[in-house]
Each structure stands twice: as C-alpha cells, then as structure tokens.
Backbone bond lengths (Angstrom), bond angles and torsions (degrees), N, CA, C in turn:
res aa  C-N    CA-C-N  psi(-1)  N-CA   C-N-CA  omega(-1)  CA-C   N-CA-C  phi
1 X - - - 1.473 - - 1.539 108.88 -
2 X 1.243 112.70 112.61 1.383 117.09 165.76 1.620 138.91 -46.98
3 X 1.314 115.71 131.20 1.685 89.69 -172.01 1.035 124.24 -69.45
4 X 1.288 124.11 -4.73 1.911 123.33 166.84 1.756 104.33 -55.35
5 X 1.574 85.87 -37.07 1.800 76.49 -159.39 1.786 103.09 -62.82
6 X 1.261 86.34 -47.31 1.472 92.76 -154.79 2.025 105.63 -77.31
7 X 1.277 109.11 -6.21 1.934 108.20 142.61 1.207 109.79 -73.09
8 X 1.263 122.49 -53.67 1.523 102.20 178.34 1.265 138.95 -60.90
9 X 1.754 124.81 -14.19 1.228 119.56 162.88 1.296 103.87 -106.22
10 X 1.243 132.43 3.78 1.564 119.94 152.08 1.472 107.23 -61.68
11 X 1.122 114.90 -49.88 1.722 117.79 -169.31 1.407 104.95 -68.68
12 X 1.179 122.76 -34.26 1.448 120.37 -166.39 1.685 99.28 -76.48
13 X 1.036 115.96 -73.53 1.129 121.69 -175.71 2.173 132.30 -69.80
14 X 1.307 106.29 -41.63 1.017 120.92 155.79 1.267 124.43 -70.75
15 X 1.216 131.27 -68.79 1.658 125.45 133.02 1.291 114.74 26.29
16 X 1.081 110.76 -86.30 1.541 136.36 -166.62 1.982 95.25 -41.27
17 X 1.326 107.59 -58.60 1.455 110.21 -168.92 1.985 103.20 -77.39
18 X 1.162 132.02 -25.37 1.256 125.80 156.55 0.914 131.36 -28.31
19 X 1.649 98.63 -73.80 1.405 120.38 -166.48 1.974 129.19 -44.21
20 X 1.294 99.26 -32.05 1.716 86.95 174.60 1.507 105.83 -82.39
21 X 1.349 130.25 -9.49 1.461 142.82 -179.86 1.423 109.93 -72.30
22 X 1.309 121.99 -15.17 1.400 111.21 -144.32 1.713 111.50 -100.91
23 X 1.552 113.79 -3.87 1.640 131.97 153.19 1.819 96.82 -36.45
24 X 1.591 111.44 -55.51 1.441 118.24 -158.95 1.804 108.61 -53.98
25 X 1.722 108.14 -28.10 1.325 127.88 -164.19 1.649 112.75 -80.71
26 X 1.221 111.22 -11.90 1.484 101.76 176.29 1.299 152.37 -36.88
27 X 2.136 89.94 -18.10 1.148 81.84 -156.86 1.754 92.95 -110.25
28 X 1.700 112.00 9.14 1.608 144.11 159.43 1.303 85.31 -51.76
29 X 1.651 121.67 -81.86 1.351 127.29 -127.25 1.800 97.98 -68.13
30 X 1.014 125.13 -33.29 1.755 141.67 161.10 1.603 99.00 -26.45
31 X 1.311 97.68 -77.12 1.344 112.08 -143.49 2.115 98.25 -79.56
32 X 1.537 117.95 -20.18 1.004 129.61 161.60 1.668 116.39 -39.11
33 X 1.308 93.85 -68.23 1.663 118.97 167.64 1.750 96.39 -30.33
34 X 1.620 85.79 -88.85 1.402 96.34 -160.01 1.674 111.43 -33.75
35 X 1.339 112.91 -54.78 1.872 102.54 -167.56 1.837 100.97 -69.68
36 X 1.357 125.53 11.82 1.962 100.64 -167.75 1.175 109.17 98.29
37 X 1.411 128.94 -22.82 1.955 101.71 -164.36 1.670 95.77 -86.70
38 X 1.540 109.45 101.16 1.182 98.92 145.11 1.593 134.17 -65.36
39 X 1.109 115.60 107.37 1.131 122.43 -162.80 1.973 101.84 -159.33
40 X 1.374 130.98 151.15 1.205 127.77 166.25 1.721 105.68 -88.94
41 X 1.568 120.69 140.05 1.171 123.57 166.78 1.449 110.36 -39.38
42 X 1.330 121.39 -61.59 1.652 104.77 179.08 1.496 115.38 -64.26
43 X 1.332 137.90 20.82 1.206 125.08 167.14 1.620 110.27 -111.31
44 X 1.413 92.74 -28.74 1.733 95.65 168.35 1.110 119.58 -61.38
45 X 1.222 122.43 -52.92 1.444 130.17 179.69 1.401 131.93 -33.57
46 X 2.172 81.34 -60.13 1.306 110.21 170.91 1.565 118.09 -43.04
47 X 1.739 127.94 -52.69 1.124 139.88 -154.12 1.581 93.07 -78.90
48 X 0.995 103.91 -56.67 2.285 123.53 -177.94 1.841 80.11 -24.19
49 X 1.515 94.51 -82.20 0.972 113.75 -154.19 1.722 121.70 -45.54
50 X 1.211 112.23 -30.96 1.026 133.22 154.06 1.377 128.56 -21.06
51 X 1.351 93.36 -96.62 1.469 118.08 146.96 1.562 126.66 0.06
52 X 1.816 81.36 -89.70 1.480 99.99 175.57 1.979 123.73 -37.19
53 X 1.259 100.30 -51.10 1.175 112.17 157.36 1.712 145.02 -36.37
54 X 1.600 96.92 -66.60 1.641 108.32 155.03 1.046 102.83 -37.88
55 X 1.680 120.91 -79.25 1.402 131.71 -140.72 1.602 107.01 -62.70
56 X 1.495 120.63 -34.25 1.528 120.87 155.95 1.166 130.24 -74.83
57 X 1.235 127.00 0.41 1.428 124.26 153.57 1.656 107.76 -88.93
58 X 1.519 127.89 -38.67 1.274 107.02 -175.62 1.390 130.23 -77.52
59 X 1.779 93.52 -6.51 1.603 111.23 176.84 1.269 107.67 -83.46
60 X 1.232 137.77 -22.81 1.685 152.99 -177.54 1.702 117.66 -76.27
61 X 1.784 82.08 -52.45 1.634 86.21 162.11 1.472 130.66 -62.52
62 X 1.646 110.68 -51.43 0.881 107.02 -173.77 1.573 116.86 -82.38
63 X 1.445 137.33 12.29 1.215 152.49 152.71 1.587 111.31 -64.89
64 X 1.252 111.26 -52.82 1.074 105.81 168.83 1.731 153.17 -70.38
65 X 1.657 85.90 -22.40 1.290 117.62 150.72 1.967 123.70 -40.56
66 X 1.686 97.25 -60.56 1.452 129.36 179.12 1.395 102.79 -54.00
67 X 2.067 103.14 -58.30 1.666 94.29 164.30 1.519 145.90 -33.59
68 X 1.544 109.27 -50.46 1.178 131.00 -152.93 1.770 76.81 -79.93
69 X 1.395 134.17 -52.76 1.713 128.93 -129.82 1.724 88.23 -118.37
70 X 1.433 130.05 4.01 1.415 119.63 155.53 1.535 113.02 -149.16
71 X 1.419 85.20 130.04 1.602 105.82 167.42 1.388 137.42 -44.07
72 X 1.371 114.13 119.06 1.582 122.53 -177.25 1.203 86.60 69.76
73 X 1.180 141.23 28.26 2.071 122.05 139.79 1.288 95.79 -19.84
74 X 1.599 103.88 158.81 1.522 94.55 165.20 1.540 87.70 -108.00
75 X 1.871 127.75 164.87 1.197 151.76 -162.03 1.700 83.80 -89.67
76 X 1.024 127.41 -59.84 1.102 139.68 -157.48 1.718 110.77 -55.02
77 X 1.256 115.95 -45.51 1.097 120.28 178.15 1.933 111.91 -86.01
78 X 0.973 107.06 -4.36 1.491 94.56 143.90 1.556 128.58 -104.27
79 X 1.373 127.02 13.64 0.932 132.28 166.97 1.513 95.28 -80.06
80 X 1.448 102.29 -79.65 1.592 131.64 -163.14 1.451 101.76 -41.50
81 X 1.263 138.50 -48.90 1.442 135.67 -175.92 1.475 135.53 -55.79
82 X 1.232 83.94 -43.17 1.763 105.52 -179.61 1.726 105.47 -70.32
83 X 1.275 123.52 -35.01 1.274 123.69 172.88 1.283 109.77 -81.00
84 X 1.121 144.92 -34.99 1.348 158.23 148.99 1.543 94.99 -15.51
85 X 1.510 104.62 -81.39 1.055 110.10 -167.57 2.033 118.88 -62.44
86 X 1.222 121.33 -22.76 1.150 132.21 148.39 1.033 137.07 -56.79
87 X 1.365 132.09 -28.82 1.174 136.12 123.76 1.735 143.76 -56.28
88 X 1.221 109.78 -4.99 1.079 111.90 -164.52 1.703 94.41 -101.81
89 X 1.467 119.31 -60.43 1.361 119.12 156.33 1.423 125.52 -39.79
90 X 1.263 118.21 -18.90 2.004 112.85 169.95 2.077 82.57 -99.08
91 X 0.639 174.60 36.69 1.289 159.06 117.01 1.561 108.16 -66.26
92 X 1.762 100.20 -73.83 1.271 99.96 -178.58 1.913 119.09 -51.33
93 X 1.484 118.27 -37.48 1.092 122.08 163.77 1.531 118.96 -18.09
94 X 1.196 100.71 -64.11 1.817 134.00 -165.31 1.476 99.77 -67.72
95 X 1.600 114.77 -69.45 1.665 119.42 165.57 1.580 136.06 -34.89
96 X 1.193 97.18 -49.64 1.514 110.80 176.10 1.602 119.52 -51.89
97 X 1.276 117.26 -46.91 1.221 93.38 169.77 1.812 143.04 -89.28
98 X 1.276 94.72 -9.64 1.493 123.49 137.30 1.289 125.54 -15.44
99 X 1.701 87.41 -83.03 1.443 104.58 163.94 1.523 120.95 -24.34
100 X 1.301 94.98 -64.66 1.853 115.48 -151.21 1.686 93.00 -84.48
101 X 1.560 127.94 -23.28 1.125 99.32 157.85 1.143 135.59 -57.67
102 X 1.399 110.92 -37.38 1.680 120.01 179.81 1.355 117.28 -57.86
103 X 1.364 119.50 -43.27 1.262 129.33 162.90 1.507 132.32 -46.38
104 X 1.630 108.56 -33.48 1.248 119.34 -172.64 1.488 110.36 -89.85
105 X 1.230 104.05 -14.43 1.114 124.33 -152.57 1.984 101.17 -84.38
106 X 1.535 87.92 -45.63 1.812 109.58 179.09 1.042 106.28 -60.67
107 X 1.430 103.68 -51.44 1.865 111.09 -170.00 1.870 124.29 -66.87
108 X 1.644 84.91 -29.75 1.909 90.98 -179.77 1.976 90.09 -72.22
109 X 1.864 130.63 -59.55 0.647 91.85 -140.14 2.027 108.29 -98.03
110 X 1.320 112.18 34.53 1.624 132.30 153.98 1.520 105.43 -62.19
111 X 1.461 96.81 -52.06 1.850 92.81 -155.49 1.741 93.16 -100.77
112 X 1.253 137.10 38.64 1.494 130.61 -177.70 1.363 90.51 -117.59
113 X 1.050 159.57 -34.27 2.169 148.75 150.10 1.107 90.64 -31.17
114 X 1.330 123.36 -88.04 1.308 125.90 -177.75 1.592 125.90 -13.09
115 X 1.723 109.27 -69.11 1.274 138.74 -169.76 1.280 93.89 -47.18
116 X 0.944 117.39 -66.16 1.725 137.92 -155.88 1.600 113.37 -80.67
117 X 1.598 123.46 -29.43 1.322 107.96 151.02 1.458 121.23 -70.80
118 X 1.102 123.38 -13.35 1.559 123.04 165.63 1.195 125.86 -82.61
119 X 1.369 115.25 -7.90 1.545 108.14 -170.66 2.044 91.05 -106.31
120 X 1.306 112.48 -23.80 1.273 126.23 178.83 1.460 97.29 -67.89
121 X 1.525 146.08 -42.17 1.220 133.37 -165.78 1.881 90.45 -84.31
122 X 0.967 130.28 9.81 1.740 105.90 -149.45 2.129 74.77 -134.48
123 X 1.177 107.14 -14.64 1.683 115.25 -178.20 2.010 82.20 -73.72
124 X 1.402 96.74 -76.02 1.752 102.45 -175.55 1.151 125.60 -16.24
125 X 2.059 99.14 -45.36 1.708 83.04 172.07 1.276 126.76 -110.59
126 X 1.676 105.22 34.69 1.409 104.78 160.06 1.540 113.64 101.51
127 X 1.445 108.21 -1.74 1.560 126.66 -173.05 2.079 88.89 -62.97
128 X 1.493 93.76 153.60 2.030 92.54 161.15 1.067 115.93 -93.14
129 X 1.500 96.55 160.48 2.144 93.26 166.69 1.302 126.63 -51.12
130 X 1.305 119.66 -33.78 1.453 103.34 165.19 1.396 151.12 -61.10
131 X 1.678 94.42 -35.57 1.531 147.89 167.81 1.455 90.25 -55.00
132 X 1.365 123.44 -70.84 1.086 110.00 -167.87 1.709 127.40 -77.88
133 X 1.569 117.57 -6.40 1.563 119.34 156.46 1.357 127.53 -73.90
134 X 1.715 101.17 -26.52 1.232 104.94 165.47 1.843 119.11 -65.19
135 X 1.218 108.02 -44.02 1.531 100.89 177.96 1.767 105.93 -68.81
136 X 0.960 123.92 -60.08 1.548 118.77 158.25 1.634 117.33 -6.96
137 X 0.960 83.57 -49.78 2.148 77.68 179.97 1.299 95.17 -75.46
138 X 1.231 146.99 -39.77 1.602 126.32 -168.71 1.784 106.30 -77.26
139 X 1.571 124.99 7.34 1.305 98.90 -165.89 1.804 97.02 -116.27
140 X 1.164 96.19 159.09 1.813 86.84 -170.53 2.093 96.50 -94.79
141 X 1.581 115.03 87.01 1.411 112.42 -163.73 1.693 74.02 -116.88
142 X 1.138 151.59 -31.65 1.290 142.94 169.20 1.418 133.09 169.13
143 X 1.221 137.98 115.52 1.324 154.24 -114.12 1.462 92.66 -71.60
144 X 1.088 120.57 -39.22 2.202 129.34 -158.82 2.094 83.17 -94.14
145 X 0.892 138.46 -63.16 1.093 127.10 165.70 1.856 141.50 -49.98
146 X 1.117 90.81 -31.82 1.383 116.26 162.32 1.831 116.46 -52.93
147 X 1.550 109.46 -73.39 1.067 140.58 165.30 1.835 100.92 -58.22
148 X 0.900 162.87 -57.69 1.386 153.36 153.52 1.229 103.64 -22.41
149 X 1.649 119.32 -65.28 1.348 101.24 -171.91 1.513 118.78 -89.40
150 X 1.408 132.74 32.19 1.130 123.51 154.45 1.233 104.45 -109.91
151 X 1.175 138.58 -10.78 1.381 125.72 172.13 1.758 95.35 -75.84
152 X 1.606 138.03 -34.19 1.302 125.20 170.53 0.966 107.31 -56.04
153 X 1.763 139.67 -52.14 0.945 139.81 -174.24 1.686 114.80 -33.58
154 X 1.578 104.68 -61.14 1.260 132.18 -173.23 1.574 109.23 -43.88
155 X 1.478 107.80 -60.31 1.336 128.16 -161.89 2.039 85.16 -63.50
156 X 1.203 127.82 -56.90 1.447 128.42 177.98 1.547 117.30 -55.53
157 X 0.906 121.19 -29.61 1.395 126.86 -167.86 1.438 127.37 -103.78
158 X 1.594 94.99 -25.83 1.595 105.39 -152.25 2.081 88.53 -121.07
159 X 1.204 92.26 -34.53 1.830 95.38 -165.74 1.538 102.73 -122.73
160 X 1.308 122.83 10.40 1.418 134.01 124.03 2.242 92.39 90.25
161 X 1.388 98.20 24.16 0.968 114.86 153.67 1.314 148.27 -28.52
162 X 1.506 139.01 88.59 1.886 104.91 -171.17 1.280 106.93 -78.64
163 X 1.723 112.31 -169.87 1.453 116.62 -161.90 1.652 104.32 -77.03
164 X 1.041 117.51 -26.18 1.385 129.12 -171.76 1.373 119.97 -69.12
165 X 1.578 99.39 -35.16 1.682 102.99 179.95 1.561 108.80 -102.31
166 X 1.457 105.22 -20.99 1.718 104.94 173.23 1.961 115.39 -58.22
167 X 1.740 100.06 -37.29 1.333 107.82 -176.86 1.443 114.74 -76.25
168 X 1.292 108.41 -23.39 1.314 125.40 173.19 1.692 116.34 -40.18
169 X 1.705 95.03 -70.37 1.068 136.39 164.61 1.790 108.26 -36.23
170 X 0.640 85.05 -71.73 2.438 102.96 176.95 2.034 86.43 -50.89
171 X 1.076 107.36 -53.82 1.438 88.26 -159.03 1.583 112.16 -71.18
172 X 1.356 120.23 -8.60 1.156 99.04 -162.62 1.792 102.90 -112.63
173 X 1.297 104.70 16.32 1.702 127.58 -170.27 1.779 95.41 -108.01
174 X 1.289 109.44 -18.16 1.160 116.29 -174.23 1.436 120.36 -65.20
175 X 1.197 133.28 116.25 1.658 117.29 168.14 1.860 125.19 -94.58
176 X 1.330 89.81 19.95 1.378 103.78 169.13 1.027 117.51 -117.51
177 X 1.954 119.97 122.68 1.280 124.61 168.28 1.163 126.24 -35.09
178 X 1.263 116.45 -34.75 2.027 119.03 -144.75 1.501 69.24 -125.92
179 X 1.002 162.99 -40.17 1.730 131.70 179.49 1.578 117.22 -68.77
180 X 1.354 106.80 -39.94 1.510 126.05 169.98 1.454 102.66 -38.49
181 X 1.588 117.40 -74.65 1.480 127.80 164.20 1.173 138.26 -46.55
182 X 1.723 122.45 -22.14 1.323 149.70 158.61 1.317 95.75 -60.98
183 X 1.663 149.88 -58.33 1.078 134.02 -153.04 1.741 101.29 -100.23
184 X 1.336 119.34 -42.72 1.322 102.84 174.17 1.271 114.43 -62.44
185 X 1.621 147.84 -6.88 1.291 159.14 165.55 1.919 90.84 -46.52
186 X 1.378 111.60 -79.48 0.959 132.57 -173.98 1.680 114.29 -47.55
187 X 1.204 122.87 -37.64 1.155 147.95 176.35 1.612 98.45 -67.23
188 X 1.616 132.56 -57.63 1.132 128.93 -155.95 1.384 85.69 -89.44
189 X 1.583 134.07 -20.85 1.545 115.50 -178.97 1.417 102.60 -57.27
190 X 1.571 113.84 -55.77 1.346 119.11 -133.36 1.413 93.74 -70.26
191 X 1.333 124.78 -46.46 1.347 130.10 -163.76 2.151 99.12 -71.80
192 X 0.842 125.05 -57.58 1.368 115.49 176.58 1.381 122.88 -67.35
193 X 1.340 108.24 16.66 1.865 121.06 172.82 1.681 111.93 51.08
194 X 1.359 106.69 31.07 1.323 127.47 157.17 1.824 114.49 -54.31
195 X 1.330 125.54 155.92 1.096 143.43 155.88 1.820 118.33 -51.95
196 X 0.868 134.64 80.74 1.440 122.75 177.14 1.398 126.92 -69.31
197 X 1.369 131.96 -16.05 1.234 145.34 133.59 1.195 116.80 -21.64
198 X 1.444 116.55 -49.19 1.475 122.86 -147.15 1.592 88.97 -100.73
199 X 1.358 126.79 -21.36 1.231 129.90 172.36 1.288 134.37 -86.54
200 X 1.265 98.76 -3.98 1.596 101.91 -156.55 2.311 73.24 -109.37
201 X 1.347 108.93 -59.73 1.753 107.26 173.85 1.316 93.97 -35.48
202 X 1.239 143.43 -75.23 1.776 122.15 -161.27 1.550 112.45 -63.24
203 X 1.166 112.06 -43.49 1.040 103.35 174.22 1.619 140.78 -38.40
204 X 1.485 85.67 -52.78 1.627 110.30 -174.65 1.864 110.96 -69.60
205 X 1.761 107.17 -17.44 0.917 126.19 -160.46 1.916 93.43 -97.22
206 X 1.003 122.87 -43.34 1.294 141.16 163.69 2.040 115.39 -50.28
207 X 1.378 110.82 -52.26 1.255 115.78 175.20 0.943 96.49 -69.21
208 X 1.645 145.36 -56.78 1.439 124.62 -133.63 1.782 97.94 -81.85
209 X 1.419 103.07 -34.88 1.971 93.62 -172.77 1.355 77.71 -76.85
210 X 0.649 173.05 -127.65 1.504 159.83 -88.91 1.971 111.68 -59.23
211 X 1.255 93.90 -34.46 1.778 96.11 164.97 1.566 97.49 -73.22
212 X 1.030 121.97 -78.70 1.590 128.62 172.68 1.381 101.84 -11.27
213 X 0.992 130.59 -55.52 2.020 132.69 -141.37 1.815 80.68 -84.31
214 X 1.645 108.44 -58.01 1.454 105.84 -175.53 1.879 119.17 -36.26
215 X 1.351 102.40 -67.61 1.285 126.36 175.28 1.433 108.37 -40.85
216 X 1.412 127.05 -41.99 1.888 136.01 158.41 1.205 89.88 -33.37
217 X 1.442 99.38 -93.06 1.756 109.31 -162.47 1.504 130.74 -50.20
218 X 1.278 110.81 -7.16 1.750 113.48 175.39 1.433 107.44 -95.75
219 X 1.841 114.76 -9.02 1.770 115.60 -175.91 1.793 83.11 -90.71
220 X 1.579 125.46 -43.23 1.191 93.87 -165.67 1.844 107.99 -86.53
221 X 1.457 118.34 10.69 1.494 103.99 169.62 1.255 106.92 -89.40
222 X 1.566 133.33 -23.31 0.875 151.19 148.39 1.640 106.34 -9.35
223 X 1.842 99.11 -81.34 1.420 104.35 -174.11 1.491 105.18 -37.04
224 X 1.259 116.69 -77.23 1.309 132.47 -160.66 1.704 104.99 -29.55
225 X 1.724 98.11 -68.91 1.866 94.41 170.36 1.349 118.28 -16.38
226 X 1.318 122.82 -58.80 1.601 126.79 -125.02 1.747 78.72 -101.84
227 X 1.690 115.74 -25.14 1.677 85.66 -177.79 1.520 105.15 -96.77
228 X 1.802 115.62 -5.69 1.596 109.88 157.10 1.405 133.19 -73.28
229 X 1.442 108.78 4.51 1.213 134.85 171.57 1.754 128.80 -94.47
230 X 1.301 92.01 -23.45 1.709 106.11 -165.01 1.974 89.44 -89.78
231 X 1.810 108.02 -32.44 1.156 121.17 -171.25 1.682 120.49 -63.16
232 X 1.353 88.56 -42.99 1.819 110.22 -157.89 1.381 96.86 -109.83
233 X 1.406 107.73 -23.81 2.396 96.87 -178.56 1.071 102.03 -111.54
234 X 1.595 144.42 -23.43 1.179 141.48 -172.43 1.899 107.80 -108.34
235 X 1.300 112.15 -75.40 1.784 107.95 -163.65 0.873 87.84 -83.12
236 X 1.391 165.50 -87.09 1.315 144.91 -140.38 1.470 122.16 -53.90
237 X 1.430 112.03 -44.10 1.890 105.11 -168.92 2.102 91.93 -85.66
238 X 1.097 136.25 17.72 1.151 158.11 170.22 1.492 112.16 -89.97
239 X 1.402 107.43 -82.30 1.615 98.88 163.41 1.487 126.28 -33.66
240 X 1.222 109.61 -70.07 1.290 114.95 174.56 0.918 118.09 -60.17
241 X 1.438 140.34 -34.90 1.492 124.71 156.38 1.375 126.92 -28.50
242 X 1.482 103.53 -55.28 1.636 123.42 -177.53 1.456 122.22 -49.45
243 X 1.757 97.74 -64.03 1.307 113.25 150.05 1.242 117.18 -32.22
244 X 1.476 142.94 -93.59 1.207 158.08 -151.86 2.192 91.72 -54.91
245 X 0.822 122.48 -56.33 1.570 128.65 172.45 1.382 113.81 -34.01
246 X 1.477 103.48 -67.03 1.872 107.72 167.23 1.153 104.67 -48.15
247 X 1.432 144.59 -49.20 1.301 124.09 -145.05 1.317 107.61 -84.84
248 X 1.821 116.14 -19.81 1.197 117.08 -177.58 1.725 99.50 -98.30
249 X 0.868 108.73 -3.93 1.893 96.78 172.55 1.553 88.01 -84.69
250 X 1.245 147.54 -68.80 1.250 166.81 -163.85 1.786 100.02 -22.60
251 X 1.409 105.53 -50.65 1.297 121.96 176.50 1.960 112.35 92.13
252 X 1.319 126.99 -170.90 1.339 125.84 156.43 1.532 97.55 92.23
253 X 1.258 130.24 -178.56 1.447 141.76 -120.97 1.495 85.24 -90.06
254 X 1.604 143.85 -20.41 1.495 141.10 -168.22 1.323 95.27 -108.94
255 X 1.608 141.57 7.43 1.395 120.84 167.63 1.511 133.49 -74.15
256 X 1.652 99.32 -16.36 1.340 110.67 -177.01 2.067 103.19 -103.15
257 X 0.968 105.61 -7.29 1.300 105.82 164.38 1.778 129.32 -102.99
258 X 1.311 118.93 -11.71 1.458 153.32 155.98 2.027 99.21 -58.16
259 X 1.364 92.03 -64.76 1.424 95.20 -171.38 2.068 108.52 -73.19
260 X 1.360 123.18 -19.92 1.320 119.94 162.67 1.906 115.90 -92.28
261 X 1.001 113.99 -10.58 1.939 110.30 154.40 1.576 123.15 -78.61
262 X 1.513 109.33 -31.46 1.736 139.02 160.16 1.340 93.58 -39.11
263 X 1.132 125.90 -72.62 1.632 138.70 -160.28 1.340 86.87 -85.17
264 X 1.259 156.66 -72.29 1.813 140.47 -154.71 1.653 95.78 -57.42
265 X 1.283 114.90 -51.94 1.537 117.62 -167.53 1.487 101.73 -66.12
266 X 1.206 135.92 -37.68 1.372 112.59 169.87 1.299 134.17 -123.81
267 X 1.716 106.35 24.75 1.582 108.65 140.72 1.054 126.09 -110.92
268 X 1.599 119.58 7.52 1.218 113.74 -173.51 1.791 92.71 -132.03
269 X 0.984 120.29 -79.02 1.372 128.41 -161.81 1.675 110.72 -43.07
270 X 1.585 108.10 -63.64 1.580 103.95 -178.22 1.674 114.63 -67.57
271 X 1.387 120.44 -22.36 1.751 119.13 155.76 1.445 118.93 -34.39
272 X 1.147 94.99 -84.71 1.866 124.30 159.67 1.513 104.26 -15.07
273 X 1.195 126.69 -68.97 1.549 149.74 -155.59 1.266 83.20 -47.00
274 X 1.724 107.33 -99.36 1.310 144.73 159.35 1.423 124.36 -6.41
275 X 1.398 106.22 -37.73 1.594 107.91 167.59 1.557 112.90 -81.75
276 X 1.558 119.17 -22.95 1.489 119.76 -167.21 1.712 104.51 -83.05
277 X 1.625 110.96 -21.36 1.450 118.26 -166.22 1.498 87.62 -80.40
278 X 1.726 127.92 -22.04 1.514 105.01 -163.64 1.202 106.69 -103.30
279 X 1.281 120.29 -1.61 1.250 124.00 -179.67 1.640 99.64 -91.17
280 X 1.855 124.65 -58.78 1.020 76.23 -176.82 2.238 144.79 -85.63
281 X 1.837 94.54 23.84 0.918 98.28 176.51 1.350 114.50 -75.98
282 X 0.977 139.85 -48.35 1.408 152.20 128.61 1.350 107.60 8.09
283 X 1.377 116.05 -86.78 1.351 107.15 -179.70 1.260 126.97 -58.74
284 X 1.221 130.82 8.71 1.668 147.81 -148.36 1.571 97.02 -116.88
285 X 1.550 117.23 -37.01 1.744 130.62 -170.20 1.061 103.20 -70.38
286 X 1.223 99.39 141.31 1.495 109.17 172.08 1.326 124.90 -111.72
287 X 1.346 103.51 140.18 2.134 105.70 -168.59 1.029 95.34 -27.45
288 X 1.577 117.02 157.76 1.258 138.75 141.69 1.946 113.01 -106.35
C-alpha cells in the first residue's frame, strides 16, 4: 500500500475525528514548520494516528495468537502490550518533530558561514536577493540551507511572492535563532536601502569566529573526554581487574563471586562506560 493511499484514508476518515481538536494543535503546527514536514497538522495526526492503530491491532492479534498456542501466556501481557504500544506511537508522534527541529536547527546553523560567504561574493557582483537564493539552491553549501532556499525560491517564483515577504516567511519556519536573525538582517537591509554587501561581509565575518570559537570549545571538551576516558576505559576497569584476580587466586567463600563481577565489569560495565564517553563526544561536535 502506497503512502498516498494510506494519507488519504487516514485523512479521509481519521481526519474527520481530528478536525474539531485541532485549535489544541497550534502549538504542533509551529513546531511542524520549524523541523520541514510539510505536512498540515490534521494530516499528521491523521497518519500517527493511523499507524498507531494498525500497529495495536497487529500486536493484539498476534498476542493472542501466542495465547491460544503457549501455555501460561500471561493474560496480562496481551492486554498490557497493545496499549504500550499505543502509547508509545502518540509519544513518539509528539517527539519526532522536536527531534528534527533540533536537527535542522544544527544543520542550517553549520552550513550558514558558509551560506553567507557565498551569497556575499554573488552580492559583490551585483546579483539580487532573490537572484541570489535562487543560485543557492543549485550549490551543494548544505542540505537544510539548500532546501530553505528553494522553498524561498518557490514562495518568489511560484506564489508570486516579493523578497521581503518570502524572507519573512523563511524566518519564521526557521528553528534557528541566528539564521532567523541572519535573514531579517538582510530583510532590514533591503527595505532601509542599506548596502547588502556590506552586510552580508560582517556578517560572514561574525559567523565564521563564531564557528571558530565553537570548534575552540569542542578541542578543549575534547581534552577533558580523552582524560574521562583514560579514567573510566583504561585505569579504572584495570585496577579492579587486578584486584578482583587476587581475590579469586586467593580462593575461599569470595572466589566464585570475584570471578562473576570479573565478567559483569567487563562485559557489561566497561562496554556501557565506553559507549557513554562516545556518545557524549559525539554529541559535543559540532557540524561541519
């Protein structure tokens, strides 16, 4: 089943029960914007909801199935699951675009130094603001920026837009502070018959130490990692190794319990460790 089809009888039919609900969604339809899903709140819902639905009937069914063909099922866990799972899809529903704001959010403002020394060389020679979002979509300077400016493009070209209300438009879809402010910058040039050249050079001059300053601070969280790393993955599950070894060479009522913390501490604990240091280094990086 195709996903046209199956939006369209979400919307048609599910829809239907949304729709006087959907005053409650305002503050969805915001945050919709902000991450990219073009999509209307009652169609999201609709599809979520959808979803959510199937996936608790096929989990119900097939629980019950399990019931009927194994012994001492528990009753309980085919109750308990299927709502589980109904709940878990209206959470994630709700999260997801959240999510993807945050995401969009990283990615516009990585690739906006970038953005903005290019639109500053293409200002120099006199190109317009529009002129110049339109060439913006053909250059690969970054996928969340890229896509911004062809939907400006769009809104100018296609929905007969001027530059003033198209940027308008971009800024307030935006989930980035400093891009939001990057385009009304541009916005307050154009309209006060300001220089945009001269704005887009500070500007660009403004983002990049500000990428720079970022890039500082992730070498010195950096440091820190690598000596919370040397601490928690190297000398520590070491010591205690050592330790834990004597006690089981040693012998007597702690050798057989020495030798089962031996095994938690290093299939479970120093994994664990080691995975939390890379994650949060990871999350610590900053776009490139």
């Amino acid at each position: 089943m195709s996903s046209r089809i199956i939006e369209s009888i979400a919307y048609s039919y599910i829809g239907r029960l949304v729709e006087p609900y959907l005053a409650e969604f305002e503050g969805l339809k915001l945050t919709l914007r902000k991450a990219g899903i073009d999509k209307s709140v009652r169609m999201y819902l609709s599809v979520r909801i959808f979803w959510a639905i199937i996936l608790a009937v096929v989990s119900l069914i097939s629980l019950i199935a399990i019931y009927i063909v194994v012994e001492n099922f528990s009753i309980i866990l085919v109750i308990i699951l299927p709502i589980l799972v109904l709940t878990s899809m209206f959470v994630y529903s709700w999260v997801y675009p959240s999510y993807l704001v945050g995401v969009r959010k990283t990615k516009l403002e990585a690739a906006l130094p970038t953005a903005s020394s290019y639109m500053t060389a293409m200002a120099s020679a006199g190109v317009t603001p529009d002129r110049i979002f339109l060439s913006l979509t053909k250059e690969k300077i970054g996928e969340a920026i890229v896509k911004d400016a062809k939907k400006i493009s769009r809104d100018i070209q296609v929905f007969g837009y001027d530059i003033v209300l198209a940027l308008s438009q971009a800024s307030l879809r935006s989930p980035s502070p400093k891009y939001s402010s990057f385009l009304e910058g541009i916005i307050g040039t154009f309209t006060s018959g300001g220089e945009l050249q001269r704005f887009l050079e500070v500007s660009t001059e403004t983002l990049l130490e500000d990428k720079v300053q970022r890039e500082k601070n992730f070498i010195e969280t950096l440091g820190i990692m690598a000596e919370l790393f040397m601490v928690l993955g190297v000398v520590s599950p070491i010591f205690f190794i050592v330790i834990l070894a004597m006690m089981s060479m040693l012998g007597g009522a702690g050798a057989e319990n020495s030798t089962i913390m031996m095994a938690v501490l290093v299939y479970i604990i120093i994994p664990i460790s080691e995975l939390a240091i890379i994650v949060l280094i990871d999350a610590q990086q900053p776009e490139m």
